[in-house]
N, C-alpha and C positions, 0 to 999 in steps of 0.2 A: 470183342466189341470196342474195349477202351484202347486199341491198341490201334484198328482203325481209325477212331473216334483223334488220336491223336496224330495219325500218317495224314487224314486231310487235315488235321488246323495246320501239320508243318506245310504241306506242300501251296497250303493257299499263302503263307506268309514269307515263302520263297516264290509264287508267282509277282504277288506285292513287289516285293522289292524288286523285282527282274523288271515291273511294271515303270518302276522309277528311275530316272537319273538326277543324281545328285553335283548342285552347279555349287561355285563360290562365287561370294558377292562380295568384293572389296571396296575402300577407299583409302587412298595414298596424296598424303600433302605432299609434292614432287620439293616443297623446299628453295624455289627458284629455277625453274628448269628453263635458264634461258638461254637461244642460240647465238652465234658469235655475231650476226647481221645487224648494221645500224637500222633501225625502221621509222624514219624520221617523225610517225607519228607516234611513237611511243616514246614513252619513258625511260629506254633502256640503257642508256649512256653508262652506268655504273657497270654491267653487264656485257663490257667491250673489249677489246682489245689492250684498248689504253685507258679503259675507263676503271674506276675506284679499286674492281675486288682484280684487274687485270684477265679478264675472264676473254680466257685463248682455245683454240680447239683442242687440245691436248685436256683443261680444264672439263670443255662441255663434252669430249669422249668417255671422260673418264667418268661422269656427270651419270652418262647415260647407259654405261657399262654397270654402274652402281643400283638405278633404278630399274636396271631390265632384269639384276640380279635378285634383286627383292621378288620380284613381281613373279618371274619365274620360279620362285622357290617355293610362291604358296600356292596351297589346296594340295598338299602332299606330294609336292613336287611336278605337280600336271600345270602349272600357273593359274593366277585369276581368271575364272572363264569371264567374268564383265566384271571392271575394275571403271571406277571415278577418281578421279583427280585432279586436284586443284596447281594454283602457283604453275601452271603452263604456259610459257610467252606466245608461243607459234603453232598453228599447224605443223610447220617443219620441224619442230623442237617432237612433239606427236608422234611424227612419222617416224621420225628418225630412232626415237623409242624403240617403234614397233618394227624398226625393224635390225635392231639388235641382234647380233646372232642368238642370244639366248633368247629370244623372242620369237624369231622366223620361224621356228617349226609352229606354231600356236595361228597362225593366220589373223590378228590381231586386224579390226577395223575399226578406223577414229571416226570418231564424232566431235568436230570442234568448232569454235564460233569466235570471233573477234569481238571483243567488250569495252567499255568506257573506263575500264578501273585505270587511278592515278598512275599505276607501278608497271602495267601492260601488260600484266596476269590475266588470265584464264581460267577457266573449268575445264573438264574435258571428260570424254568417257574410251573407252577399248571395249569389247567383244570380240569374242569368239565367234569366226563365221560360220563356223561347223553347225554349231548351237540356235543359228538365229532363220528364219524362213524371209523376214525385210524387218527394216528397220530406217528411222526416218527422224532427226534432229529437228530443236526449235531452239532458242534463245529467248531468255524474259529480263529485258533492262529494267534497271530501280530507280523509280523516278526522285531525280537528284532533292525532288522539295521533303520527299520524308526522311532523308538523311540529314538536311540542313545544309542542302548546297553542294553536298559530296559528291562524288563519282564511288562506285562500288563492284564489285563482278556480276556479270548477269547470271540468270539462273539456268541452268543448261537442263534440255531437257530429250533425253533419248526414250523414243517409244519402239519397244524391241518386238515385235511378233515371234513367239519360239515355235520350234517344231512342229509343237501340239497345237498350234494356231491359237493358242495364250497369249495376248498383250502383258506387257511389265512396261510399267512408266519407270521410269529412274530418272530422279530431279537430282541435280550435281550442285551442292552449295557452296559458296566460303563466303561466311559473314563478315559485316564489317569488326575487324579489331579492336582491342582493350587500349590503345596504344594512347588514348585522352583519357583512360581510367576507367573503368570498369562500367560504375556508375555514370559518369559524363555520358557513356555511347551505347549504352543499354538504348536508348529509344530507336538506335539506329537499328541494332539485330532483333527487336523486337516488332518495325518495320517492315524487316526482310521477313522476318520468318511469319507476318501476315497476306506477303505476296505468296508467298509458299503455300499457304492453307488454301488463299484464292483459288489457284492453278489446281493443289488437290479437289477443292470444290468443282471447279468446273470438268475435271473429270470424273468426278463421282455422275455427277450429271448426265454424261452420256451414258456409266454403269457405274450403279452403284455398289457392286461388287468388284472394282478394279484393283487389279493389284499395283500397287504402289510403293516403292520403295525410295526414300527422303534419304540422301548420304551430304555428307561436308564436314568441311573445320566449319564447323558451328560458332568457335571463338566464345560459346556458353556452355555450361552444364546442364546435363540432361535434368537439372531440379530450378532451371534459370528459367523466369517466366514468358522470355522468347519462345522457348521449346515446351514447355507447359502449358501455355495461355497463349500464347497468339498463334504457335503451331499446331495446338492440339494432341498431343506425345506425350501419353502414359507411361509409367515404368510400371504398369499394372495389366496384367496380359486379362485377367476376366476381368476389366475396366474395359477392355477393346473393343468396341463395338458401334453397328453405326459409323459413324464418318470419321471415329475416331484411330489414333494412329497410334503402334505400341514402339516402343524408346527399344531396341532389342542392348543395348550399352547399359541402358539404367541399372542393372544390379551388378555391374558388375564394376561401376563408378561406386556402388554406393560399399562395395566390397572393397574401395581404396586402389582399383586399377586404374590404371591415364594412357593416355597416346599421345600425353604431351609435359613435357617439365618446366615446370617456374617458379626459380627460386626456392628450389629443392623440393618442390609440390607439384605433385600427380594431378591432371586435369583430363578430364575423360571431354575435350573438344571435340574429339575426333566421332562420328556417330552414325549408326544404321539404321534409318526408324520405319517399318512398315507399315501399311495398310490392312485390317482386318481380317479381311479374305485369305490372306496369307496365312491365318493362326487358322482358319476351315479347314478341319481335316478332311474333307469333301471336296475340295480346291484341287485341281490340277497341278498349281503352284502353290507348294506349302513352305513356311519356315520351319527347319528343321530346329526343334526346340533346345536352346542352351548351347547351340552351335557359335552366339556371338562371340568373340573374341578378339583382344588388341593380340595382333599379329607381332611376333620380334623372335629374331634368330639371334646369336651371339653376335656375328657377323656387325649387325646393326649397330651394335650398342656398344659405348664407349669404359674402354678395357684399363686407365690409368685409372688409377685409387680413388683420387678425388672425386671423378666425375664416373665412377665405374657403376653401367646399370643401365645408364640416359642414353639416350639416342645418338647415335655416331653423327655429326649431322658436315653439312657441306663446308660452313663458316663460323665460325663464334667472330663477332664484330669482323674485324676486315681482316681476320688469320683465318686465313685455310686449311683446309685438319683433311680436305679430300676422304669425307665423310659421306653418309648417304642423305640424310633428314633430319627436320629436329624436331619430327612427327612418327609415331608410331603408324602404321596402317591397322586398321578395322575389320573386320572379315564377319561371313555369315557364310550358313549353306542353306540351299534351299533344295527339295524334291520335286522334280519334275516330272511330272504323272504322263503316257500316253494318250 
């Protein structure tokens, strides 16, 4: 009897998992990823030829060889199934990604939108088209009065229908910068991250069990009241509830891990924060629990003494190290239920 009793609990918990497929959920600060092309309406003159960092095709191949390497190495070497991304100048700079040789096998489809920020950066999102049934972009500009005049990235926003005919929002961020002090520009990411709770609000609205998922350089900590108070982002999973949204980074910031370095100091900017429905083990789409984690290969990370640990990254001031980031990427995995 107990020996039946134990052949169906295995074979129902090997049905279970045969039931599921398990996706990664990334986010990569691309670092500057911008193409050789003057675009007279952009800012990009320093990103040129002949302009400041001397940036040549030889530079943006190598650019893109570096970022299609990351990309491709995670989820156990299958790549990001849906990857966000910020610091992207172009569509073409996108494309061009996705279609890296280490890329091309993965069938990679962009979602991109042209923005008002000063610098002519981007958001951006990738999928996997295997994975996806339709899928359909929007863009949400920051109106320059709650900034103080500024120009900023808009909020990108990819609505993905998957296989099992499950909607996932995925809202793409980069907050505005510390670069006037911390303090000074806190009311600007505090700002953003109240058009973000909007957007989440209004799709709570049409279902209130929507799955959701909030990525970016946040450019704050997951304990900064941007992301606490005006986004709503627990680092408390039986706090999640309701409209509210769980930080899946928060413990693991507050365990002294970063995706970004300053001044010799870990900062966990980088962030994956979902929507409730996702912690449902009744959910179609679950978060697979304590799957978050800052993504880094050696490869990444900078191999002389001094700076050995940090981020390999493209540039330090105007020297070229032909490095990858000066951002760790973020990852999650999620279970997709039939």
């Amino acid at each position: 009897m107990l020996k039946t009793i134990y052949t169906t609990a295995l074979l129902s918990v090997i049905f279970i998992a045969n039931a599921q497929q398990k996706v990664s959920v990334a986010f990569y600060n691309q670092e500057n990823l911008f193409d050789t092309i003057n675009d007279p309406i952009k800012n990009d003159e320093e990103f040129l030829p002949e302009g400041k960092f001397k940036w040549n095709t030889e530079k943006y191949n190598n650019k893109l060889t570096h970022m299609a390497q990351v990309i491709a190495s995670m989820n156990e070497g299958k790549g990001a199934d849906f990857i966000g991304m910020c610091e992207v100048e172009s569509i073409n700079a996108l494309v061009d990604l996705s279609k890296n040789n280490q890329l091309k096998g993965f069938a990679y489809k962009p979602i991109f939108f042209e923005g008002e920020d000063e610098r002519g950066i981007d958001n951006a999102f990738l999928y996997k088209s295997s994975l996806v049934k339709a899928a359909t972009g929007k863009t949400f500009a920051i109106d320059r009065e709650g900034l103080g005049g500024d120009h900023t990235r808009n909020i990108l926003l990819a609505e993905i229908t998957l296989l099992n005919n499950e909607k996932v929002y995925f809202l793409v961020n980069h907050w505005p910068s510390r670069r006037e002090g911390e303090n000074e520009s806190e009311f600007k990411r505090k700002f953003v991250a109240s058009e973000v709770r909007s957007i989440c609000d209004n799709i709570y609205k049409t279902n209130s069990k929507a799955n959701i998922i909030v990525m970016g350089d946040l450019n704050d900590e997951p304990t900064n009241l941007s992301v606490i108070t005006s986004l709503g982002a627990t680092g408390a999973m039986s706090r999640t509830k309701d409209n509210l949204l769980f930080n899946t980074m928060y413990a693991l910031a507050m365990d002294g891990q970063g995706s970004h370095k300053y001044q010799g100091k870990w900062g966990m900017l980088d962030q994956i924060i979902i929507s409730a429905n996702l912690l449902n083990e009744k959910s179609k789409v679950q978060y697979v629990k304590e799957s978050a984690q800052v993504y880094k290969q050696d490869f990444m990370l900078e191999t002389a003494e001094k700076y050995k640990g940090n981020p390999f990254r493209t540039f330090v001031g105007n020297k070229y190290l032909n490095g990858y980031s000066d951002h760790l990427p973020v990852m999650i995995y999620l279970n997709i239920g039939k």
